[in-house]
C-alpha positions as CSV (number, residue, x, y, z in Angstrom):
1,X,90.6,45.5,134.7
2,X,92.7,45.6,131.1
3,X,90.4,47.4,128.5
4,X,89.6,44.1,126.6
5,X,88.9,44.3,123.0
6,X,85.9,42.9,121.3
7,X,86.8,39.5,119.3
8,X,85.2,39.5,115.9
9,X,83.6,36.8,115.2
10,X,84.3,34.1,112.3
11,X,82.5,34.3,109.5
12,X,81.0,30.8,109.3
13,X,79.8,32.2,113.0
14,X,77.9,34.9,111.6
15,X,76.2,33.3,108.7
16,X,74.6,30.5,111.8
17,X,73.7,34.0,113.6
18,X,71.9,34.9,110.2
19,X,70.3,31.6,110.0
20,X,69.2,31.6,113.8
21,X,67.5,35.3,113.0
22,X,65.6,34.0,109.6
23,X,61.9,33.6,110.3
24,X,59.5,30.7,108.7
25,X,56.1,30.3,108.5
26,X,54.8,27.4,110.3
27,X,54.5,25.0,107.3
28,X,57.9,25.2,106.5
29,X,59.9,25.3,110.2
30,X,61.5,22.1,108.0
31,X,63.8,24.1,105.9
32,X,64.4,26.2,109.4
33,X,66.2,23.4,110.5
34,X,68.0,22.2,107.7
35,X,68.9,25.8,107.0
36,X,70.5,25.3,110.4
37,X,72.1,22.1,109.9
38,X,73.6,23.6,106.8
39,X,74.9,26.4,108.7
40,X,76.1,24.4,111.5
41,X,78.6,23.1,109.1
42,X,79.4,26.2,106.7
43,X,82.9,27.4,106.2
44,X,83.8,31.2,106.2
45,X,83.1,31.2,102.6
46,X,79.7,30.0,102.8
47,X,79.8,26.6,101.6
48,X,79.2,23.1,103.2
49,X,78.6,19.9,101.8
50,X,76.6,17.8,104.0
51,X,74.5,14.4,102.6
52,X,71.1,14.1,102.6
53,X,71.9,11.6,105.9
54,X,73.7,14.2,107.6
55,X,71.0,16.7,107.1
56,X,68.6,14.3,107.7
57,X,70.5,13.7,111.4
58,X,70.7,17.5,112.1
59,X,67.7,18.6,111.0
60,X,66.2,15.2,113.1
61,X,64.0,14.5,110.2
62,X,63.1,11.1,109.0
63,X,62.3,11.8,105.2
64,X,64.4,12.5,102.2
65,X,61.1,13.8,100.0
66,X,61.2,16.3,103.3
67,X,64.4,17.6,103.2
68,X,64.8,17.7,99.1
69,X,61.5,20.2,99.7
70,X,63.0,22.2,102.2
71,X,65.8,22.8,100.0
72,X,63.9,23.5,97.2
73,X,62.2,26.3,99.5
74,X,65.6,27.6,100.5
75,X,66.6,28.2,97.0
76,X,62.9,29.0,95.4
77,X,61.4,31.2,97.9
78,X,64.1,32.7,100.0
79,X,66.5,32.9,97.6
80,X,69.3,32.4,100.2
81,X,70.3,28.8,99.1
82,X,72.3,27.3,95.8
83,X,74.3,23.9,95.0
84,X,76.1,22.0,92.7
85,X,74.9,18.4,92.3
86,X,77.1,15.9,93.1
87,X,80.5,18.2,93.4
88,X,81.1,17.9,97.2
89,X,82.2,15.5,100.2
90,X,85.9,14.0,100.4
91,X,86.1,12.3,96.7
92,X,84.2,15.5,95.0
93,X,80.8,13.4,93.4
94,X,79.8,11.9,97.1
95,X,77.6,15.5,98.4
96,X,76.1,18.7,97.0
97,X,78.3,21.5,96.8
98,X,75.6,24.2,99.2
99,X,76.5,27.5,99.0
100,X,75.0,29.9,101.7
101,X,74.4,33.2,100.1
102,X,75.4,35.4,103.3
103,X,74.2,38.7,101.7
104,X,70.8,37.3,100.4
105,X,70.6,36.2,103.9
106,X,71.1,39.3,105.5
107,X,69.0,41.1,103.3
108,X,66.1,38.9,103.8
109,X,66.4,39.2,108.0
110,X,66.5,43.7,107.1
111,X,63.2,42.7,105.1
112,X,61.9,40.3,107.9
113,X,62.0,43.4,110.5
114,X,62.0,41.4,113.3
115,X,65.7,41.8,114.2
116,X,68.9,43.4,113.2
117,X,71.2,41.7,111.1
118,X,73.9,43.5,112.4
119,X,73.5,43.0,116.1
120,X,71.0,40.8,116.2
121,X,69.5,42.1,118.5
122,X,65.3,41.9,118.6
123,X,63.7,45.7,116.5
124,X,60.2,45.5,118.4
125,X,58.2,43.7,120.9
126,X,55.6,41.9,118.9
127,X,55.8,37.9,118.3
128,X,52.8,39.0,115.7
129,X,54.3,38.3,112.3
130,X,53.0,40.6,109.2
131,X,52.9,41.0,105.6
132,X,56.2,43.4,106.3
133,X,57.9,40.6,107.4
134,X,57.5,37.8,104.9
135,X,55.3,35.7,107.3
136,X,52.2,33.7,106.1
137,X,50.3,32.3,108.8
138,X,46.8,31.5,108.6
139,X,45.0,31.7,111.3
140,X,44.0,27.6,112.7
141,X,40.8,26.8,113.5
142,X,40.5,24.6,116.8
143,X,39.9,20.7,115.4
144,X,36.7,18.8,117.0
145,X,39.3,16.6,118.6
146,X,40.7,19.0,120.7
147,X,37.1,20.4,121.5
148,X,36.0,17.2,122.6
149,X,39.0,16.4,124.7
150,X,38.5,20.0,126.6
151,X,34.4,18.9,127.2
152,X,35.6,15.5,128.3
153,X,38.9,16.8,130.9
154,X,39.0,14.7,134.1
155,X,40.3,18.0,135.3
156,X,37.9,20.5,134.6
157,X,40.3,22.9,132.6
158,X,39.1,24.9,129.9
159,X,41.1,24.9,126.8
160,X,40.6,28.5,125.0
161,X,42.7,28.6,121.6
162,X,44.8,31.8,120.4
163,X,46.5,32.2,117.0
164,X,47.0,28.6,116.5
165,X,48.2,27.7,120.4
166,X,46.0,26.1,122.3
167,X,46.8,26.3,126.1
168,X,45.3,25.0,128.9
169,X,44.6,27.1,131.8
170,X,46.3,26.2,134.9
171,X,44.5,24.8,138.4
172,X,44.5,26.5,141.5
173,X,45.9,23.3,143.1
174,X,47.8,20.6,141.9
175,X,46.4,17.3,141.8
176,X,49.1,15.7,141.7
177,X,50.4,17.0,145.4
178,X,49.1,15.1,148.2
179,X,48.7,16.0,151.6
180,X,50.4,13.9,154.8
């Protein structure tokens, strides 16, 4: 077998690597995916100048007022995210002018601690996110719906709720399958 040399990869590759690697708190797994539908379009000097529509399309979310926040988060919280109003698309004035800010990016998956920004390869075994890694999730208290619904189960199954995820347990048989 030839000794076959690693390809490096584009840059516009690596900034959607960054982007896959960024974490989000819960409320805001909106600007997750227009971060991503930014990046899915970037060129290798970080820029991309997608519509609202577009975004809209490949973030699959149905509001404007939705993606204008998520936005906002990019650029207020994370710091990762800039643009020029009205200076991008084919006649200049149609899009925003984004900007990807690949070292901000980085930076903020070193300070996440979760992965390596390098490699990207996962640092530790813990899904548990902490104040070291720029996660805020409060903890959600199961609603009386879902208690009720559990009481009520044609099937019997206890529902037990764990940091926000409720799973059901499964059944020893399936009552679906029927026997000939």
């Amino acid at each position: 077998m030839k000794n076959q040399q690693r390809k490096t990869r584009k840059a516009s590759w690596k900034i959607l690597d960054l982007a896959f690697l960024i974490q989000f708190p819960a409320r805001h797994y909106a600007a997750k995916l227009v971060l991503l539908a930014l990046a899915k379009g970037v060129n290798c000097g970080g820029k991309t100048y997608p519509g609202y529509d577009t975004i809209m399309k490949y973030a699959s979310i149905n509001s404007r007022t939705t993606v204008s926040n998520a936005l906002k988060f990019l650029r207020d919280e994370y710091q990762i995210l800039t643009w020029l109003h009205g200076n991008g698309g084919e006649q200049d004035k149609d899009t925003n002018d984004y900007r990807l800010d690949v070292r901000a990016m980085f930076e903020l998956v070193k300070t996440q601690g979760l992965f390596d920004p390098a490699t990207g390869k996962k640092l530790r075994d813990d899904d548990q996110s902490s104040p070291a890694n720029g996660l805020d999730q409060a903890p959600v208290e199961s609603s009386e719906w879902t208690r009720q619904e559990s009481q009520s189960s044609p099937l019997k199954t206890p529902v037990e709720s764990s940091q926000a995820l409720s799973r059901v347990q499964p059944l020893d048989t399936n009552p679906l399958r029927t026997t000939l």
